[in-house]
N, C-alpha and C positions, 0 to 999 in steps of 0.2 A: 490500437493506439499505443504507442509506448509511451512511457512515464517515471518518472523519477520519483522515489520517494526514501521520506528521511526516516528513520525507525527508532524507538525508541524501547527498547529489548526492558522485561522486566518491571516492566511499568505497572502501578497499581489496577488501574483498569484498562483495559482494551477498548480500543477505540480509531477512527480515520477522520481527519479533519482537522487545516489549519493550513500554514505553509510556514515552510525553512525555504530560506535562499532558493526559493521557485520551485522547492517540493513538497511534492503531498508528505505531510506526518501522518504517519501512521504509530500507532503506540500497541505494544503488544505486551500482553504478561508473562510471557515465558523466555526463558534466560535465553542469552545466546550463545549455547554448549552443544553443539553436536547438531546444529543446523534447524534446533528448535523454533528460537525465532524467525528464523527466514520463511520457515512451514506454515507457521501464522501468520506472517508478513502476508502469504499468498493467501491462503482464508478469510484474512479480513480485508484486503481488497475485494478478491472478488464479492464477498459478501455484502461491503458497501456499493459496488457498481451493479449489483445484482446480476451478477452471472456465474454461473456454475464455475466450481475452483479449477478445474480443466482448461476451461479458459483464459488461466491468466497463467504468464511465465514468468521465469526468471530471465533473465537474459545476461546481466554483470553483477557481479557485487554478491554474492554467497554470504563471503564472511565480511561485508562492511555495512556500515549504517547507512550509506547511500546505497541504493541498489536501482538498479533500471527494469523496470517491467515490461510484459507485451500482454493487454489485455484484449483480447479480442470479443466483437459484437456491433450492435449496430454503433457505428461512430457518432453522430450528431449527437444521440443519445446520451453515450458516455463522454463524449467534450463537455455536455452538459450538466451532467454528475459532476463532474469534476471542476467546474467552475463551483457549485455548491458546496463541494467538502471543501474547498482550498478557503473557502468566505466564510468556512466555521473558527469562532474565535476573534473574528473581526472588531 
């Protein structure tokens, strides 16, 4: 499943859930110098859809706050996670 999400580098606590302009927020605490953030970007997704961090990529967006991912596993599954992060903060 690919997906957009919006990051928010540096943030006091780490955490997945909410939406920007149709993306998952994801909020990480590690700065974004030297590709730190985007290394958690991918740990804390995968960690919120629960599957192993191998399974999720990068696909665009290295050094931007918007980045598109490919996170692979069972689909219904994860459309379904991801209805319930995006309705966190509702």
């Amino acid at each position: 499943m690919r997906l957009t999400v919006h990051v928010h580098p540096g943030s006091r606590r780490g955490d997945v859930g909410g939406d920007f302009d149709g993306a998952l927020v994801v909020r990480v605490r590690a700065r974004a110098v030297d590709g730190a953030a985007s290394d958690e970007t991918l740990r804390a997704v995968a960690d919120a859809f629960g599957v192993s961090p191998s399974m999720v990529d990068l696909i665009h967006g290295r050094r931007s706050r918007t980045k598109i991912l490919e996170v692979r596993g069972d689909e219904p599954s994860l459309r379904t996670r991801l209805a319930e992060l995006r309705a966190i903060g509702d």
